[in-house]
N, C-alpha and C positions, 0 to 999 in steps of 0.2 A: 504494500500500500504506500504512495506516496506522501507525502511530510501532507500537501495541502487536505489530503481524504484521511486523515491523521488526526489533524487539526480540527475536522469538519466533525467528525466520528466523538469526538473528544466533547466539543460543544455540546454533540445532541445529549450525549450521556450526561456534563453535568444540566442540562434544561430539565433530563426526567429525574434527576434530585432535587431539583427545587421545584416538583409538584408537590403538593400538598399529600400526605402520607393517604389517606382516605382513597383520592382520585388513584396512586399508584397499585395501592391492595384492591381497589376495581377493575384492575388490568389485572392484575398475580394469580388472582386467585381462580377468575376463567381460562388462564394459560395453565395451571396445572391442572385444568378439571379436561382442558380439549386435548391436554398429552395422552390422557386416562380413553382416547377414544379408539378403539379398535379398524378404523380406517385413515389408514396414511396420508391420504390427503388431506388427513383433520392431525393427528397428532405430529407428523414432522417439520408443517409451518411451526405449530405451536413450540413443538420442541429449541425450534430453533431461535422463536420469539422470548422465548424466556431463559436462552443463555444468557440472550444481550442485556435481558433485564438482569441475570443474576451475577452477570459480568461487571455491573455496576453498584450491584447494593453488597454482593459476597465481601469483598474485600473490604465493607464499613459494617460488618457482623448483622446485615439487615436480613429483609426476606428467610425467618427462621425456620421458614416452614417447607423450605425448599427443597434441601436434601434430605429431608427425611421423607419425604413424598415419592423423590427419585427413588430413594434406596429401597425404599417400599414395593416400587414399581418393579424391579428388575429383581428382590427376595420375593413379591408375592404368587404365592401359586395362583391365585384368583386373575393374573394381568396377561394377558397372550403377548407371544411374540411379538407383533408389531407395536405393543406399547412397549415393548424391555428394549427393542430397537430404538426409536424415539428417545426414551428416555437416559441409554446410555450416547446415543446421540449429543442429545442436549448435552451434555454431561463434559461429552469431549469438545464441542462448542463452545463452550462457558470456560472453560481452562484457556483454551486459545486464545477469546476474547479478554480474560483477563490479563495475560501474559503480554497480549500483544498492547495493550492500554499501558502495563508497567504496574500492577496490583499486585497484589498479594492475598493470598488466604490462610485462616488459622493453620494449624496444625492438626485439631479436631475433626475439622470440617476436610481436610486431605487426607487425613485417616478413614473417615467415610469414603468421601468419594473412592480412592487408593482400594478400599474392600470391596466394595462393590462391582468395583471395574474389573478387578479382577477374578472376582467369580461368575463375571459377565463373559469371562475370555474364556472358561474353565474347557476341557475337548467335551464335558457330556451336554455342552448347551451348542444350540443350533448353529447354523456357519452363518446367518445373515446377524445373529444377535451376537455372533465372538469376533464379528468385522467391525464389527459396532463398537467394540469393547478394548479391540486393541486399537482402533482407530481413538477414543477415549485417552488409552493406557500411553499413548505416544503423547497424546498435546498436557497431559496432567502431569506427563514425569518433572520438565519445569518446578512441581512444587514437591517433587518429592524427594528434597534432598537428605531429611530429620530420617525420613524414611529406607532412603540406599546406605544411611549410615549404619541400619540395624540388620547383621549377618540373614537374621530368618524373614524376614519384609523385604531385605533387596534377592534373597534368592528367592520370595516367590511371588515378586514381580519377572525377574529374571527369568524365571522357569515356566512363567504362563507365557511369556515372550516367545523363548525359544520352542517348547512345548506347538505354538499358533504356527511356525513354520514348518509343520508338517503336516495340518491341516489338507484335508484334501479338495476346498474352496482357496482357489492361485488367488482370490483376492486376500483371502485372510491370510495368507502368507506374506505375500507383499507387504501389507500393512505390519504386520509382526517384525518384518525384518526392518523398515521403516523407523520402528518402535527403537530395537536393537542400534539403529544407526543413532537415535537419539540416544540412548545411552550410554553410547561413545564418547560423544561429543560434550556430555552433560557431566559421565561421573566416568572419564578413563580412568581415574585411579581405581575405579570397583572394579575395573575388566577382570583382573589376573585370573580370578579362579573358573570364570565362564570361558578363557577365551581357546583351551581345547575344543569344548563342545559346539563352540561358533566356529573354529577353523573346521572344523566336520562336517557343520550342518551348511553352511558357505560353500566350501567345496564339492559337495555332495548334490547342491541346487544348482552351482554351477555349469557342472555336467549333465544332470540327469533330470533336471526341470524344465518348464516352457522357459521360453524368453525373457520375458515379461518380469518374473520369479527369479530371473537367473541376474536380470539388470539389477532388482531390488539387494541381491548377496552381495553383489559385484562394488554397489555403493556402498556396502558396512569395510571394503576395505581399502576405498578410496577417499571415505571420510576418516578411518583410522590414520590413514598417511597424512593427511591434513593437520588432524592433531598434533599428532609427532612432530610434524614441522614447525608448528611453532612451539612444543615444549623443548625444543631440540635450539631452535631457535633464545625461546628464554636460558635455556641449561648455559649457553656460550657467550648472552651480554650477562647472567646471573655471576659468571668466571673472568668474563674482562672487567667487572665493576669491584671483583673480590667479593661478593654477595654469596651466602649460603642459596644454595638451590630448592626449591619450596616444592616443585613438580615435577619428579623426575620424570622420564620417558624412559619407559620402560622396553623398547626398542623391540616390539610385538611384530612391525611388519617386518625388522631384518630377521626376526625369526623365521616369520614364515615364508619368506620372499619363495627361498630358494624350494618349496613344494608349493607353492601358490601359481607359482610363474608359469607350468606348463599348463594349468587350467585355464590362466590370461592367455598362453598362447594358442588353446583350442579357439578361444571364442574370436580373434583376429583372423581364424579363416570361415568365419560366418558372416559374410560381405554381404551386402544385396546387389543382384545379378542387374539391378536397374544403376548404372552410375549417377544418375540424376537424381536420386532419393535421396535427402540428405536427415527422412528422418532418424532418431536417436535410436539405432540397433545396439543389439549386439556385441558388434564389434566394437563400434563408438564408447562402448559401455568398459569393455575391457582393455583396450588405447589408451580410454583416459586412467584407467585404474593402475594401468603398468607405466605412465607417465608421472602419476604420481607417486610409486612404489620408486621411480628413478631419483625424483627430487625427494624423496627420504631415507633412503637409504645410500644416494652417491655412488661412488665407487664400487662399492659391492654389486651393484645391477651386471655391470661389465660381464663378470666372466657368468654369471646366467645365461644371460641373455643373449651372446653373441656366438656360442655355440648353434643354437636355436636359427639365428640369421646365417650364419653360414652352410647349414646344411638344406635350409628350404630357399635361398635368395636363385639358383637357378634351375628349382625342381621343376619338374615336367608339369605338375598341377598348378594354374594362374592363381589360384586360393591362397597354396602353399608359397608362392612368390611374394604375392602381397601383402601376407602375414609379416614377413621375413621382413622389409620394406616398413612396415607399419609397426615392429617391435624395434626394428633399429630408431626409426624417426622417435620413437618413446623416449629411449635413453640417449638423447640427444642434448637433454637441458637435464641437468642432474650433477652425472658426473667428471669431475674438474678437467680443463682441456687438457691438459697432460695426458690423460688416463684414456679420455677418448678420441682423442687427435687423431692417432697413427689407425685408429680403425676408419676414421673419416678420407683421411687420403687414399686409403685402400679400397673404400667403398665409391669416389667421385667417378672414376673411369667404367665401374659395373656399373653404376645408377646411370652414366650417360646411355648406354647404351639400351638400357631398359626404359626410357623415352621411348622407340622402337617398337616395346614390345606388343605382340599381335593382342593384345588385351589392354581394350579402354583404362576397367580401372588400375590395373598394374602401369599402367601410362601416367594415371594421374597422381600415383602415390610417389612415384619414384618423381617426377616433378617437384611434389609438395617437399619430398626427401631432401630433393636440390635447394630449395627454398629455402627448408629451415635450418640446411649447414650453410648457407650466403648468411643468413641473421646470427648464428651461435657461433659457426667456426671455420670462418671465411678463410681466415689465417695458412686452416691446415689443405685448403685447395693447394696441388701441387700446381706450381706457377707455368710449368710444360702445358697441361692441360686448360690451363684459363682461356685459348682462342677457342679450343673444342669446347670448351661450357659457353661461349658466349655464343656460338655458332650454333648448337645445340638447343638452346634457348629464343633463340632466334626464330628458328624454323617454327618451333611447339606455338609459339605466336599464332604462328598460319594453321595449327592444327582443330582441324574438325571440331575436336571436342571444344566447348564454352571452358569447361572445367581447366582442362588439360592449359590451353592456351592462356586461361586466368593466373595456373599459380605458376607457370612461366612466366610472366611480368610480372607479380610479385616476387620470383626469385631474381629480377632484373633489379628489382627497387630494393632489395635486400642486402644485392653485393652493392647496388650504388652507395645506400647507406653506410657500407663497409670504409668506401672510399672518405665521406663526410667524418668519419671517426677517424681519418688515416690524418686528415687534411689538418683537422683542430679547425677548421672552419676559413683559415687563410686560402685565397686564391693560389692556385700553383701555375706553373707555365706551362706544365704539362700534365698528363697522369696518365696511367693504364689501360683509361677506358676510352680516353681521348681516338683514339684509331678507331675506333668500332661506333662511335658516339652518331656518327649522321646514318647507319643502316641501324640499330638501335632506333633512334629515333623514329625513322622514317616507319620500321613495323608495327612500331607499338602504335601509332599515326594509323595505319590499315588497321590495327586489331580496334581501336577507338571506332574507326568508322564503320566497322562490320559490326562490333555491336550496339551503335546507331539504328542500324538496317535491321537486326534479327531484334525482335523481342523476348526470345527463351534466352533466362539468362544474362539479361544485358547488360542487367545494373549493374553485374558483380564484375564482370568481363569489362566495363569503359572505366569503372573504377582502379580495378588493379592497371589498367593500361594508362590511365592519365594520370595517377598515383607515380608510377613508373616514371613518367615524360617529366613528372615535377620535378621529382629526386632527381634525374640525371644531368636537366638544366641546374639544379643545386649545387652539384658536385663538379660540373663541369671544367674544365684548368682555363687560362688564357689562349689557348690554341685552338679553343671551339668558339670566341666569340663570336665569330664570322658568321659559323650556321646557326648560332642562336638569335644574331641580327635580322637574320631571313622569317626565322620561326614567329617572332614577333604578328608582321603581316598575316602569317596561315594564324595565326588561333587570333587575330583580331575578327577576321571573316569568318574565324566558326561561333567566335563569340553574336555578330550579327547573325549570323542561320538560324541559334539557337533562339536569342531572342525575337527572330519571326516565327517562332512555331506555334500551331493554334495551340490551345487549352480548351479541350472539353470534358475534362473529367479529372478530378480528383490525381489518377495517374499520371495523365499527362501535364499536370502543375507540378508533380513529383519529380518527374522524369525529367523535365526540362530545368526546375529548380538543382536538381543533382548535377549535370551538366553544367549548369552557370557557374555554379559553388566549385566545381574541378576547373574550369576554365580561371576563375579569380588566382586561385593556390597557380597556375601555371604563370598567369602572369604577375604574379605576385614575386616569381622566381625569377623570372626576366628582368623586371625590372632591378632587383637587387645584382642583377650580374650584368646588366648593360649600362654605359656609361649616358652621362645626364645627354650631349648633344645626337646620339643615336634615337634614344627612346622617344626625344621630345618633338619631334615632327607629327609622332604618331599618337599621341597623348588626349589631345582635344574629343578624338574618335574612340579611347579608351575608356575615359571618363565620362563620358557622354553614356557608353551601354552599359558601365556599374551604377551611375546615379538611376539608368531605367530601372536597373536592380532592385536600388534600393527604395523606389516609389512603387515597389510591390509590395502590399503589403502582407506580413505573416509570411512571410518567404523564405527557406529554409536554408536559404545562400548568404542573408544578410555578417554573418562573422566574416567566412570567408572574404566578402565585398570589401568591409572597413581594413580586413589584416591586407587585401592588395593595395587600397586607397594609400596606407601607411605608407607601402613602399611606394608606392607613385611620389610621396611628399616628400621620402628621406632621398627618391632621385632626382626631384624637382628642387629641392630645396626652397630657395627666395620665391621663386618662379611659382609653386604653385598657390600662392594667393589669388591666382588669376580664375581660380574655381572654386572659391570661399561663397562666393553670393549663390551660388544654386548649390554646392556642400552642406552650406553650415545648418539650412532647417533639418537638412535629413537627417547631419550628426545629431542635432537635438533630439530628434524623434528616436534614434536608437538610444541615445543616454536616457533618455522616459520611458524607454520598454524594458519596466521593471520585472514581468513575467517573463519573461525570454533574457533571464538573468545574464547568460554564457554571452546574449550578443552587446547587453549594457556594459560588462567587461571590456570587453572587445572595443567598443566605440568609446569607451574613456581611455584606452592606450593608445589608441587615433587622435581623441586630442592634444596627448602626450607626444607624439610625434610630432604631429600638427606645430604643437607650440614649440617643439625645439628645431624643428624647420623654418619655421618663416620666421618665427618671433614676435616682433612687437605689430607685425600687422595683423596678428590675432585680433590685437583689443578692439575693435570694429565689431567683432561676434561673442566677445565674453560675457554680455549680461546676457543673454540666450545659455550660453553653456554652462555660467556658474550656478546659473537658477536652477539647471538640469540636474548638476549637481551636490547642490545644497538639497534637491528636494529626495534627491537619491538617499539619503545620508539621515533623512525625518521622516522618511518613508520605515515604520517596524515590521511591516508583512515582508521588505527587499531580501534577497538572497543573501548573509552576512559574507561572501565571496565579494562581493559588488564594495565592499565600505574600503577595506584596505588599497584598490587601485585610485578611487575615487580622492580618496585623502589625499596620495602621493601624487596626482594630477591639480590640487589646490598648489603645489610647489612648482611643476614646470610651468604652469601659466604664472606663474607672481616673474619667475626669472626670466621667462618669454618678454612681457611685457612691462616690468618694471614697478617701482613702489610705487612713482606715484598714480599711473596707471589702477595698479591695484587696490589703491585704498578705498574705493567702494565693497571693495569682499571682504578685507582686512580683517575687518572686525567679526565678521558671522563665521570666516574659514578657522579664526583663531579656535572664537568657540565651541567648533565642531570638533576640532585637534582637541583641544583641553578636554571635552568631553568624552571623546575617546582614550584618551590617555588615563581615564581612568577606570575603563574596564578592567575587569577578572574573572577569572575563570578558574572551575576547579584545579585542584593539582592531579588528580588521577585522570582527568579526561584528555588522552591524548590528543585526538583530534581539536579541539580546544586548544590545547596549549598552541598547538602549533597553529591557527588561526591566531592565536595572542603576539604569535611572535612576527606574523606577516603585519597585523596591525600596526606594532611597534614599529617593525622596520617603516613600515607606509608614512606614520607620524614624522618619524625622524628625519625622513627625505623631505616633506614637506615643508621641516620647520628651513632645513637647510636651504629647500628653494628660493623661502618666504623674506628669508634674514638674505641671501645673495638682490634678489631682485629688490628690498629697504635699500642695501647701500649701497648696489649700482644707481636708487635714484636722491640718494642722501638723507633717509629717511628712517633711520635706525632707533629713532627714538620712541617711534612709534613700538618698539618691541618691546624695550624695556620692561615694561611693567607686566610682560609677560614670562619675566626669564625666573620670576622665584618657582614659579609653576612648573617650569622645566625641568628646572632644578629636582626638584621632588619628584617627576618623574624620573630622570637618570639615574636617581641610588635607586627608587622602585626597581627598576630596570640590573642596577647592581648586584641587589640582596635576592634576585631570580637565580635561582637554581636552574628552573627550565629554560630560560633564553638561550636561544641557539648564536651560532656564530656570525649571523648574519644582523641582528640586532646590536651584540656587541660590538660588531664594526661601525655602526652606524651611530651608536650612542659615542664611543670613543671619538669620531670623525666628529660627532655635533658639539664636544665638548672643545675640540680643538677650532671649531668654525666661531663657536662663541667667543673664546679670548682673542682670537686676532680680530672678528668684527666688533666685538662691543668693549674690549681695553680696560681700560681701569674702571670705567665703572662695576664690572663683576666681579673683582679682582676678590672679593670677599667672600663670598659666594658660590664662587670655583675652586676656592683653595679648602676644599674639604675631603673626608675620607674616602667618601665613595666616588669621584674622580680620581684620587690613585689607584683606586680599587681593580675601576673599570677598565685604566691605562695596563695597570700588573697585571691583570686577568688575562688581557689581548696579549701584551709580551711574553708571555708563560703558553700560548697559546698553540705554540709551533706552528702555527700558516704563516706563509709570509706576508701575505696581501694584510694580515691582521696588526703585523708586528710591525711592517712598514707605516702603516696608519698612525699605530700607536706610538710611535719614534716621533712621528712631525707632530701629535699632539701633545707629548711631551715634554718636545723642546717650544712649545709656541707656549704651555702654561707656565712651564718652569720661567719663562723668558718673562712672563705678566707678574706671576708673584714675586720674581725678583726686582719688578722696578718700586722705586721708592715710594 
């Protein structure tokens, strides 16, 4: 459920606590009398109507008469099946909704329920009322933790669990093992002594169950991995921090890997004979479970697994090839490149060739193979081989299959990537890809257009292929600007095609919006690698089909549009003021589109551009933008993502445009700064903190923009009476434990901005503990970029308090 059907959900529940107790016990008490109804279309509305109600009064000890009604229903011999169904229904309803609200229930009242549910799962009661029961027993475990602590209540919750997976209703199995997965996830410390009888009862459904049954086992040990990972995860910052370890991981799946593994590798040659199906089989089911067996166990996977690949990678059976192919691609992100290098190098020249092979999907896995050693282990491509992979990759472009040809351009955009990671982002004069870069181009250009032309498939297929054409123009060295000068013109003209296409339905505003959006990211990439008098002939015609963009409204391209606009302005620089009068409403209207939070982001870094581009011929459009703004910023329903950009955008416009310029904001942006400065946030909620520390940084850039743009216009006094404020934010700032390193630079850096701009007046002020603190802290800090900061703010304060 989304934060705003969260929100909405949340409301309605407290509006039925503040009816009047009377009007609610007039609703209560006809929903348990219509559960009591022996026809399903009467008791499982009701059922399900008086979770919600008991999802709301349970956890404030109301509605007394609730569970004892249920428990009634599902002990009494006088109540048939379909009311014991209903009511253990409800039952499981009513746990969910209270978990999912963030409620609690006594321990009483889960002792009830906990009994009853479980002799609702028992094998002598019916299969539609122990579907009921374990479907119950899953969403209640949540509160049963008083209860997994006591050896005879967690083994026979445990034992009606496992007990339900041999059930001869595949639904009530599923749902048991479901159960099973929650109790993973909830209490892996209780695992140890069930988890013989679950390696039995997993393996055994594995093989010898439907499908369906066999996905449900498959998930109890790919959520297990999950665990591990991150207790394996805490065991190794618990040992970098010197901390006692609280949750050990008990390293269950490297036990069982190596007898687990051949079962993961039965279900890898269960492929569907259709390669266009991409629903969740089977195999999909056991891929991902021996992917995550890889990343938890590491190194270990190796010698498993790679036996297994070498004996089936060129068997006579296309099943058994694509297994082999599909277990290799598994242990591909796990274990350390070392370890798996030398089987990568080994395997590029086989997998070329198995591109070729007379079988679709064996064509499309060994593709995807190629793909995702370009993304993890480009490295270990032997460099002999890199023209057959790119030739190789080439062709699959042109190959029949949508599939096949898709994740060849992603494996094109993958090694491009490789390059971008090589470069560190500096232009070079040449590079690797340079030779190959205009036939490269030119296919991925045919595969775009072909799936223009074909509708199966198309989206996925012009995606990966103008994904591809971005990255390459990205990466491209100084030796290709020449065809990237050309390229310009061809995606100006497909940018007009696309913009002439009708709209008459829902997809074709889709289809066409997706297109726009690849088209912007292309030129968006252009423009950062073509110099200003190339690009700007062609500019006027540029900006002309993104502002059409952007007068669409609700239009799914709008990020994309403002992140090229950017580059158009960081390549125009002074020049592009020339497009501020038809720009600036629309930028307005994306800083006000508070629901479409990603694209408000987005167009306050546009202004940020913006202003460090032209400069001072902003302030013609700043009462539109600051008001955009400011209203962002008083806006409490906004995305708390939108506040910290929004801040740090009050600083480039003050230095864009100057103090005195800015002294109509002056006063409302200080405001918004001070007020934010003194947010908090718990100390346990990570997420939080680290939104604390983006905030922080955002303030501090601000203030620094705010104090440059006062005394480039000689206006510094207007600060003052702001700086005791500061002040008390930066020990705040000091005596943080969680602030990250990025903060500390920034507070460090505001501390040395303040003594050289504002001088003896602070000299009192700034000569206190927590400015050494925060200078010691940076210098002790080992980055350089931290230490070098901290040196010039040292010598600029040491230089203030020694004047007389």
């Amino acid at each position: 459920m989304h934060g705003s059907e969260h929100a909405l959900q949340t409301q309605l529940h407290d509006q039925w606590k503040n009816l009047d107790a009377a009007v609610r016990n007039n609703v209560k008490g006809p929903l348990l009398t219509a559960m009591r109804n022996a026809q399903q279309v009467i008791s499982h509305p009701a059922a399900q109507a008086a979770a919600e109600v008991a999802a709301v009064e349970l956890p404030f000890n109301e509605w007394p008469e609730f569970l004892p009604t249920l428990l009634d229903n599902i002990r009494g011999a006088n109540y048939d099946k379909p009311i014991k169904v209903a009511t253990l229904d409800c039952l499981g309803y009513c746990c969910e909704r209270i978990s999912f609200l963030g409620g609690e229930v006594d321990q009483a009242s889960t002792d009830s329920m906990l009994s009853a549910i479980v002799d609702g799962i028992g094998s002598t009661r019916p299969n539609r009322m122990r579907h009921a029961a374990a479907g119950a027993l899953k969403n209640s475990l949540l509160f049963a933790e008083t209860n997994m602590e006591k050896q005879e209540e967690r083994s026979a919750i445990m034992n009606s669990l496992m007990e339900a997976t041999r059930c001869e209703d595949m639904n009530v199995r599923i749902v048991a093992y479901e159960g099973i997965v929650q109790v993973a996830i909830l209490y892996y410390a209780k695992l140890q002594e069930y988890m013989t009888t679950i390696y039995q009862l997993t393996t055994t459904t594995i093989k010898e169950d439907n499908e369906e049954v066999a996905k449900s086992a498959i998930e109890f040990w790919t959520s297990l991995c999950e665990v591990e990972q991150d207790l394996i995860d805490e065991e190794e910052d618990c040992r970098q921090r010197g901390l006692q370890v609280e949750r050990p991981c008990m390293r269950y799946v490297d036990a069982a890997m190596q007898h687990l593994a051949p079962y993961l590798f039965d279900t890898l040659t269960k492929q569907d004979e259709d390669p266009d199906n991409d629903d969740y089989n089977l195999q999909m089911a056991g891929q991902l479970c021996l992917s995550n067996v890889s990343q938890t166990v590491e190194n270990n996977i190796v010698p498993v697994v790679m036996p297994f690949v070498n004996s089936k990678i060129q068997d006579g059976n296309w099943r058994n090839r694509d297994a082999a192919i599909m277990a290799f691609i598994s242990i591909l992100d796990g274990p350390s490149s070392d370890t798996i290098g030398p089987f990568v190098s080994q395997s590029v020249p086989v997998l070329l060739k198995m591109l070729d092979d007379e079988n679709i999907i064996v064509r499309d896995s060994a593709a995807h193979c190629i793909s995702r050693i370009c993304l993890l282990h480009v490295q270990f491509i032997p460099p002999e081989i890199f023209p057959s992979l790119l030739e190789a990759l080439t062709n699959k472009c042109k190959e029949g299959s949508a599939k096949v040809a898709s994740q060849a351009a992603t494996a094109i955009f993958n090694l491009a990537s490789a390059f971008s990671d090589e470069s560190g982002g500096e232009d070079q004069a040449t590079n690797a890809l340079s030779r190959y870069m205009q036939v490269l181009l030119q296919t991925l250009l045919q595969l775009v257009d072909r799936a223009n032309a074909d509708s199966d498939d198309s989206s996925n297929l012009r995606l990966a292929g103008m994904e591809a054409i971005s990255e390459l123009i990205s990466v491209s060295a100084q030796d290709n600007l020449q065809l990237l000068s050309a390229l310009l013109p061809e995606f100006i003209t497909r940018f007009e095609q696309t913009s002439a296409m009708p709209v008459l339905n829902e997809d074709d505003k889709n289809a066409k919006e997706q297109i726009q959006g690849l088209l912007c990211a292309v030129i968006q990439n252009l423009y950062r690698k073509l110099d200003k008098a190339t690009v700007l002939p062609m500019t006027d015609q540029v900006m002309m089909l993104l502002l059409g963009v952007l007068q669409t409204k609700n239009s799914i391209c709008h990020e994309e549009c403002f992140t090229a606009i950017s580059s158009i302005s960081d390549a125009l620089e002074g020049d592009f003021v020339k497009y501020m009068d038809h720009f600036s409403p629309l930028l307005v209207a994306g800083l006000k589109n508070c629901s479409a939070y990603q694209v408000c982001i987005v167009a306050v870094g546009t202004v940020g551009d913006i202003s460090r581009n032209i400069e001072g011929a902003i302030q013609p459009y700043c009462d539109g933008i600051m008001n955009a703004l400011v209203e962002d910023l008083k806006d409490s329903s906004i995305h708390r993502s939108v506040k910290p950009p929004v801040l740090s955008c009050f600083g480039d416009i003050a230095m864009a445009i100057g103090g005195g310029a800015y002294t109509p904001y002056f006063d409302v942006s200080m405001m918004m700064l001070m007020q934010a400065s003194s947010t908090e946030v718990p100390q346990d909620d990570e997420d939080l903190i680290e939104y604390l520390n983006l905030l922080r940084e955002s303030i501090l850039e601000a203030y620094v923009g705010i104090i440059q743009g006062l005394r480039d216009g000689n206006m510094l006094e207007k600060f003052e009476p702001f700086v005791p404020g500061i002040m008390s934010f930066l020990q705040k700032i000091s005596e943080d434990p969680n602030r990250d390193s990025y903060v500390l630079s920034k507070a460090v850096g505001m501390l040395g901005d303040l003594a050289q701009t504002m001088g003896a007046k602070i000299k009192n002020e700034i000569n206190k503990q927590f400015a050494a603190k925060l200078i010691s802290d940076a210098m002790s800090s080992g980055d350089a970029s931290l230490v070098e900061v901290a040196q010039w703010a040292s010598q600029t304060l040491t230089a203030l308090v020694a004047q007389p």
